[in-house]
mmCIF file of the C-alpha atoms, coordinates in Angstrom:
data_MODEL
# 
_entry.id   MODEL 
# 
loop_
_atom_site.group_PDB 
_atom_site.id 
_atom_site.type_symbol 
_atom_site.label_atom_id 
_atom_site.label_alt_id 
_atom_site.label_comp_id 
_atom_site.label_asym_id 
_atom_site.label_entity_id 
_atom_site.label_seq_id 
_atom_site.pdbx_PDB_ins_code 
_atom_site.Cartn_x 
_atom_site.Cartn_y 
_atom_site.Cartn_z 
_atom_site.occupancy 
_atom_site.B_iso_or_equiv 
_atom_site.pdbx_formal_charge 
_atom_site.auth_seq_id 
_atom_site.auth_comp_id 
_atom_site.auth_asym_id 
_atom_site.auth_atom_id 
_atom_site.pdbx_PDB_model_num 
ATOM 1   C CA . UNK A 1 1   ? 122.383 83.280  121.488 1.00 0.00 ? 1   UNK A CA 1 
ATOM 2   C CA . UNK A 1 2   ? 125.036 85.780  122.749 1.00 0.00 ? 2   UNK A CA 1 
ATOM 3   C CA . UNK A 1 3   ? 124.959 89.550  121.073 1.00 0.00 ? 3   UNK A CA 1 
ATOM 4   C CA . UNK A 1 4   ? 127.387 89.464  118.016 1.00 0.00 ? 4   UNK A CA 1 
ATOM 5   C CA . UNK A 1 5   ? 129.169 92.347  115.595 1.00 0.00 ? 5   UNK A CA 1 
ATOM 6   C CA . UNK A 1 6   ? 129.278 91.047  112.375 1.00 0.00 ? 6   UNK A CA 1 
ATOM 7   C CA . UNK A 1 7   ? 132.440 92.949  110.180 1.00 0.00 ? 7   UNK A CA 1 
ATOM 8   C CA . UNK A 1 8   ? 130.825 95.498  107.803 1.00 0.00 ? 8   UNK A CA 1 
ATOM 9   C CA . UNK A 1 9   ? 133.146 95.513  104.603 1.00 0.00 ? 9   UNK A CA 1 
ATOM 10  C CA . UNK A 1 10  ? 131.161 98.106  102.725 1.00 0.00 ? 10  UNK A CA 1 
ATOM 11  C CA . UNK A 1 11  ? 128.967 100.103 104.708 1.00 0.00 ? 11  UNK A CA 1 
ATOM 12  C CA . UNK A 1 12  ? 129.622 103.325 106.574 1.00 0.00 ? 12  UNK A CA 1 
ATOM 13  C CA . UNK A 1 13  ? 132.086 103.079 109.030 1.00 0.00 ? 13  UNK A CA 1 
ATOM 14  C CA . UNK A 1 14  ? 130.944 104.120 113.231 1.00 0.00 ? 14  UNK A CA 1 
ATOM 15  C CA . UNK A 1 15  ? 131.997 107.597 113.772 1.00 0.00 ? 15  UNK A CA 1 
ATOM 16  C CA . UNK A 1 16  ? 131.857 106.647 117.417 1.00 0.00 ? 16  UNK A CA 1 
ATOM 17  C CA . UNK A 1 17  ? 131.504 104.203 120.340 1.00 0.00 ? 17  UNK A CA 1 
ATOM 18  C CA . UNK A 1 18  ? 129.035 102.427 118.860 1.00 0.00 ? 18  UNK A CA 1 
ATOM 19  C CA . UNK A 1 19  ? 128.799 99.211  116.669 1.00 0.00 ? 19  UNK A CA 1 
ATOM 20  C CA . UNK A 1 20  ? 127.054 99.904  112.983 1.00 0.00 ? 20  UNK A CA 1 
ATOM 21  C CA . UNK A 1 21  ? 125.472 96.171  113.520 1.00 0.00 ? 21  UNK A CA 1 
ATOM 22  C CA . UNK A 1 22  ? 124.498 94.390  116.140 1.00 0.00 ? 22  UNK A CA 1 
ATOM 23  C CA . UNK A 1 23  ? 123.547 90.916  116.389 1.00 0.00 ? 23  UNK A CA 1 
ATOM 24  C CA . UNK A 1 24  ? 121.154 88.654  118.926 1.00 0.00 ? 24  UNK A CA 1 
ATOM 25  C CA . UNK A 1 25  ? 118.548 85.919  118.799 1.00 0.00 ? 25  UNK A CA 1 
ATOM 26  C CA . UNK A 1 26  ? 117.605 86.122  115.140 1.00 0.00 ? 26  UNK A CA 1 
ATOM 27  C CA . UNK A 1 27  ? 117.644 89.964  114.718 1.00 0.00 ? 27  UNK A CA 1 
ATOM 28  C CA . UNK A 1 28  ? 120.021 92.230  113.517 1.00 0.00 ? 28  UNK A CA 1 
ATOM 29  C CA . UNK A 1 29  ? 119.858 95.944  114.796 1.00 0.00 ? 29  UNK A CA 1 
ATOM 30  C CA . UNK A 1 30  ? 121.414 98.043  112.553 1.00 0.00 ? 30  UNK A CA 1 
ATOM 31  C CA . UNK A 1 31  ? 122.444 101.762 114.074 1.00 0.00 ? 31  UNK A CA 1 
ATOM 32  C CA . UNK A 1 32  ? 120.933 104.964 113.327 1.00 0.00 ? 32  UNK A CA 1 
ATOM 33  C CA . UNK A 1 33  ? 122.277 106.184 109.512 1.00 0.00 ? 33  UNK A CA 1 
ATOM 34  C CA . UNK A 1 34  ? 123.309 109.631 108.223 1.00 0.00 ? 34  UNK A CA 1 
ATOM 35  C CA . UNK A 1 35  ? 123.601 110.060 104.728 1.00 0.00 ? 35  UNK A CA 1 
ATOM 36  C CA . UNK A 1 36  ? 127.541 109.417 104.521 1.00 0.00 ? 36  UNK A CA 1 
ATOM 37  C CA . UNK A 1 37  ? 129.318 108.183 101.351 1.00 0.00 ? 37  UNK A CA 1 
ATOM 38  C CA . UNK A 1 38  ? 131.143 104.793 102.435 1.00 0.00 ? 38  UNK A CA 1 
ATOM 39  C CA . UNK A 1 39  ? 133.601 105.535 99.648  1.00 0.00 ? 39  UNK A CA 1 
ATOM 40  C CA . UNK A 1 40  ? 134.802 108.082 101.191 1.00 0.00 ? 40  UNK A CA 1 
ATOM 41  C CA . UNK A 1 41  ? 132.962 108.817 104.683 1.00 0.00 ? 41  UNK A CA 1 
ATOM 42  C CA . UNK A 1 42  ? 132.077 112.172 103.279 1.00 0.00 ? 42  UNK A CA 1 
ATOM 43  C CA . UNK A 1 43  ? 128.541 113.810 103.805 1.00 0.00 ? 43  UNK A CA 1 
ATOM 44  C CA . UNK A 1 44  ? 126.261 113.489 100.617 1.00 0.00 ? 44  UNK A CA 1 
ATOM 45  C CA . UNK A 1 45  ? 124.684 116.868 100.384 1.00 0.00 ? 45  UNK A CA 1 
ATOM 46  C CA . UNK A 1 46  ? 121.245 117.394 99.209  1.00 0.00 ? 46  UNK A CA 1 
ATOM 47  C CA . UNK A 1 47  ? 117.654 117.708 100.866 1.00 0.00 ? 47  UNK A CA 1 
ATOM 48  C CA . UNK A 1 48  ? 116.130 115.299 102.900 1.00 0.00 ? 48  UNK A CA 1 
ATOM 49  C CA . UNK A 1 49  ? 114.840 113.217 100.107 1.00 0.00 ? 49  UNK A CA 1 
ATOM 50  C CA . UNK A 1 50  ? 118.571 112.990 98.322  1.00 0.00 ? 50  UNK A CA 1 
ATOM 51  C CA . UNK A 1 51  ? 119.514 112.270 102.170 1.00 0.00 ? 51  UNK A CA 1 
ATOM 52  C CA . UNK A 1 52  ? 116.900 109.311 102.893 1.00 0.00 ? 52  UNK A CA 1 
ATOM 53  C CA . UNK A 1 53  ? 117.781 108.002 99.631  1.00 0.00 ? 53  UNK A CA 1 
ATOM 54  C CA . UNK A 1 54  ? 121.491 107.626 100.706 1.00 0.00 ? 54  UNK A CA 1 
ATOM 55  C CA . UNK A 1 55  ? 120.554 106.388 104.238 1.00 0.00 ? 55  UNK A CA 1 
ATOM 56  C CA . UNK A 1 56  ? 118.338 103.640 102.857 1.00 0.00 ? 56  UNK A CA 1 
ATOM 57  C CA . UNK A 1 57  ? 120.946 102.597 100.505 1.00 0.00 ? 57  UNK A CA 1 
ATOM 58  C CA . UNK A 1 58  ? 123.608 102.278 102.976 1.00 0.00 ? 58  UNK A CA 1 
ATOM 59  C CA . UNK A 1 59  ? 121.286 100.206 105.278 1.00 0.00 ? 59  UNK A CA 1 
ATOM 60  C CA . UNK A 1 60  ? 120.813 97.864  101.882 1.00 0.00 ? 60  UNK A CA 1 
ATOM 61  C CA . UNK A 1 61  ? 124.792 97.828  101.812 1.00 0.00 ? 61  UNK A CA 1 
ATOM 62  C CA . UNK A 1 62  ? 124.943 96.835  105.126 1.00 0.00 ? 62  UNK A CA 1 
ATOM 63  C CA . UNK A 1 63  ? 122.211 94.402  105.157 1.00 0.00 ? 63  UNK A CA 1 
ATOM 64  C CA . UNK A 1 64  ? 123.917 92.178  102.247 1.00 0.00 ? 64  UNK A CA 1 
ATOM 65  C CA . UNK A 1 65  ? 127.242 92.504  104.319 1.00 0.00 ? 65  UNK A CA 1 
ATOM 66  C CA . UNK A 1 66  ? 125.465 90.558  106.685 1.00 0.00 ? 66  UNK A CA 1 
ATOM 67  C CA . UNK A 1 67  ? 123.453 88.688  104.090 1.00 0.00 ? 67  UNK A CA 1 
ATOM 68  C CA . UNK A 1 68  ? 120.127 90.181  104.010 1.00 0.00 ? 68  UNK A CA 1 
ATOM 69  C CA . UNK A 1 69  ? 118.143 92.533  102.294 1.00 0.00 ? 69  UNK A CA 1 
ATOM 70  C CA . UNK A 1 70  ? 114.881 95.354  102.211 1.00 0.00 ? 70  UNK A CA 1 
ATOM 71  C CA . UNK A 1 71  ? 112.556 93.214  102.634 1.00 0.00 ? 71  UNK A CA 1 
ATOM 72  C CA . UNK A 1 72  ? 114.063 91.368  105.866 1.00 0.00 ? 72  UNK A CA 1 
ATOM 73  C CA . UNK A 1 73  ? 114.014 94.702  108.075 1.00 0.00 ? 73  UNK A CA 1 
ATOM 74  C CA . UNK A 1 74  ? 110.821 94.413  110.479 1.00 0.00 ? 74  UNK A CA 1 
ATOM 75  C CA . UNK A 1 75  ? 110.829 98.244  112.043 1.00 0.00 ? 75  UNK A CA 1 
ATOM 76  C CA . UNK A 1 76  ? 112.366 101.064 111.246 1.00 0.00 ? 76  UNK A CA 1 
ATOM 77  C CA . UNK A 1 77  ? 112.393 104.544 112.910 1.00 0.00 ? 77  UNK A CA 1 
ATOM 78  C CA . UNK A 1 78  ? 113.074 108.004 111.153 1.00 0.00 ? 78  UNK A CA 1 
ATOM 79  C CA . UNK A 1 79  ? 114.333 110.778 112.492 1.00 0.00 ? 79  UNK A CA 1 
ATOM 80  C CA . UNK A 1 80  ? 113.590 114.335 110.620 1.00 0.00 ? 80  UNK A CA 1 
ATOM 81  C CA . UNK A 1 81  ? 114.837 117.343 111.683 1.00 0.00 ? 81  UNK A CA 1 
ATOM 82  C CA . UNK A 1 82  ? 111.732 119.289 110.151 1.00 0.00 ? 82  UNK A CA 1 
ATOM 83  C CA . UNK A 1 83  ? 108.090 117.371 109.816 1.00 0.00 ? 83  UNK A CA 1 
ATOM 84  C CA . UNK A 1 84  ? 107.530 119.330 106.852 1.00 0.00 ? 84  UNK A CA 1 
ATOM 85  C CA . UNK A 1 85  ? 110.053 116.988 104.730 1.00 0.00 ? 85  UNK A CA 1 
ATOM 86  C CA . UNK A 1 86  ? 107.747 113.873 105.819 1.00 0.00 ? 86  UNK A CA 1 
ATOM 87  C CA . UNK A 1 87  ? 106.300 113.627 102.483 1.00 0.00 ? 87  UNK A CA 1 
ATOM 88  C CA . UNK A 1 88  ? 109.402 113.748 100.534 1.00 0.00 ? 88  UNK A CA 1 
ATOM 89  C CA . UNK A 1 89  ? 111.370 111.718 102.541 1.00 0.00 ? 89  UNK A CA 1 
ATOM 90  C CA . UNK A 1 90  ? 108.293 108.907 102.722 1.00 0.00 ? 90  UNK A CA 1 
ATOM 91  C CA . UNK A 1 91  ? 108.304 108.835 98.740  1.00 0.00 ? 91  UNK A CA 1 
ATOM 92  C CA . UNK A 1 92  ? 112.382 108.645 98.887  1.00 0.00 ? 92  UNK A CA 1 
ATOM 93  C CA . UNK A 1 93  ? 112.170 105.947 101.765 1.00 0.00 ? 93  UNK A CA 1 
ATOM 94  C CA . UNK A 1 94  ? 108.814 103.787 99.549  1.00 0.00 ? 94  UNK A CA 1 
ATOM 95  C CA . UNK A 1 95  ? 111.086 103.589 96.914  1.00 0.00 ? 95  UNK A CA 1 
ATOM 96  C CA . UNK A 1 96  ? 112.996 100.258 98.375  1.00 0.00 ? 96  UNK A CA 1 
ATOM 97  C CA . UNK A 1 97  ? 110.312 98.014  99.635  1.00 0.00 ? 97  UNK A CA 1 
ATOM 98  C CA . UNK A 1 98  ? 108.886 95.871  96.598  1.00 0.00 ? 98  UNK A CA 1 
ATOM 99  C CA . UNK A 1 99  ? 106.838 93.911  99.273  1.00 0.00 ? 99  UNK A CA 1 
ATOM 100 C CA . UNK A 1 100 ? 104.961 95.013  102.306 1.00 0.00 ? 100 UNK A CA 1 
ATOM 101 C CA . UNK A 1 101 ? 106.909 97.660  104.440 1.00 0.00 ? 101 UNK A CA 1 
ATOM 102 C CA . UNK A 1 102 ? 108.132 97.392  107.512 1.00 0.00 ? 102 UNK A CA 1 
ATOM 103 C CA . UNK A 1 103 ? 106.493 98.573  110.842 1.00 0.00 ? 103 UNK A CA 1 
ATOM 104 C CA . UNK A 1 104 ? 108.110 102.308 111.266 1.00 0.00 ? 104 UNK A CA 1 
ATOM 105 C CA . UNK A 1 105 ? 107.916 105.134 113.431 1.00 0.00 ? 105 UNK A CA 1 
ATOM 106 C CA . UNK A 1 106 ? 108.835 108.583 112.364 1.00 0.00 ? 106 UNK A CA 1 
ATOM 107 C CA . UNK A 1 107 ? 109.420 111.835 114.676 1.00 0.00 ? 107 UNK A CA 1 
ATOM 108 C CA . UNK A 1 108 ? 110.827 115.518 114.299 1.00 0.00 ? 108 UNK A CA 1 
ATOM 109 C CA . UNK A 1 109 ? 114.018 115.734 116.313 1.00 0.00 ? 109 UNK A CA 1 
ATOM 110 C CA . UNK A 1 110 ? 115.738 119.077 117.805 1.00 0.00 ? 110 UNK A CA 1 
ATOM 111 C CA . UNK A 1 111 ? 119.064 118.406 115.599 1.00 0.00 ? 111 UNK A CA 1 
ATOM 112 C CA . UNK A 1 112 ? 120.531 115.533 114.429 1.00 0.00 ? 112 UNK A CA 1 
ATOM 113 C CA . UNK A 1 113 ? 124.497 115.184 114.130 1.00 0.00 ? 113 UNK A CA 1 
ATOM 114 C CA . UNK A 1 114 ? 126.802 117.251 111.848 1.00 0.00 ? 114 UNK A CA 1 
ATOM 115 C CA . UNK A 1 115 ? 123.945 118.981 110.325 1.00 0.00 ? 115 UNK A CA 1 
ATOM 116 C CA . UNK A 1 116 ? 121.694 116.194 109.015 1.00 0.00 ? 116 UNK A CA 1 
ATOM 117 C CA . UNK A 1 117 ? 118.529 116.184 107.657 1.00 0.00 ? 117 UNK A CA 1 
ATOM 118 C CA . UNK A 1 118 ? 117.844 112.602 108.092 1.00 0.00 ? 118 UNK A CA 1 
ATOM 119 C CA . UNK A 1 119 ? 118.503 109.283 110.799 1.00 0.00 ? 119 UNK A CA 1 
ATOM 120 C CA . UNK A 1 120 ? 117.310 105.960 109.585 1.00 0.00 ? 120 UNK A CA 1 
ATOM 121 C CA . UNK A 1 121 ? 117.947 102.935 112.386 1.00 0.00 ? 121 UNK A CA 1 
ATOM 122 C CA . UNK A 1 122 ? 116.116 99.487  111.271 1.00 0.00 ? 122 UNK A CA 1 
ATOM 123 C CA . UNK A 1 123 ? 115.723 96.080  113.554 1.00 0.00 ? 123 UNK A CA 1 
ATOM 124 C CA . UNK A 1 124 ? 115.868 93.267  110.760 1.00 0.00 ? 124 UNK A CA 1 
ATOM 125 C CA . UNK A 1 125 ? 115.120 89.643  111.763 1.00 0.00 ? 125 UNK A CA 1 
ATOM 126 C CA . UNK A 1 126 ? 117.353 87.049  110.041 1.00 0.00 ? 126 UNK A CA 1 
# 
């Protein structure tokens, strides 16, 4: 099956050359998150927890564009910009899985874009 880009009607937009979904051979890869507003494409201020929460909601959002949901994504990887919010940002993050959780990888980055606290990417298999 050739790579696809499904449309993404309500999640963030790319702010860059870089496709928010990606499609190919039953999985769905969606791009690293910030936590952005869709609304408006506006940051949503607040700590790392208030950040993850927004991340993981806007993967949710652009899961059903693509009609799926929490409990489809397989792996995800976090990207902190300070260790020391793992704890908050794990309760934030728990908070969406009502099954088993995916496999995930977390790591303290130098910086992330624009000032964030938090990246969230996920591969989710369809």
């Amino acid at each position: 099956m050739p790579k696809s880009v499904p449309t993404i009607s309500h999640g963030p937009k790319p702010v860059g050359p870089y496709s928010v979904v990606t499609e190919a051979n039953g999985f769905v890869f969606v791009s690293g998150q910030v936590a952005l507003d869709p609304a408006t494409h506006t940051r949503v201020e607040g700590d790392a927890a208030t950040e993850a929460e927004r991340v993981m909601t806007n993967i949710g959002t652009i899961l059903g564009d693509v009609g799926l949901g929490y409990d489809d994504i397989v792996k995800t990887t976090i990207f902190l910009v300070d260790i020391a919010d793992f704890a908050a940002v794990n309760a934030a993050y728990g908070k969406f899985f009502t099954g088993p959780p995916p496999a995930r990888s977390t790591f303290q980055v130098a910086a992330l874009p624009a000032g964030f606290k938090v990246e969230i990417e996920a591969i989710v298999a369809r």
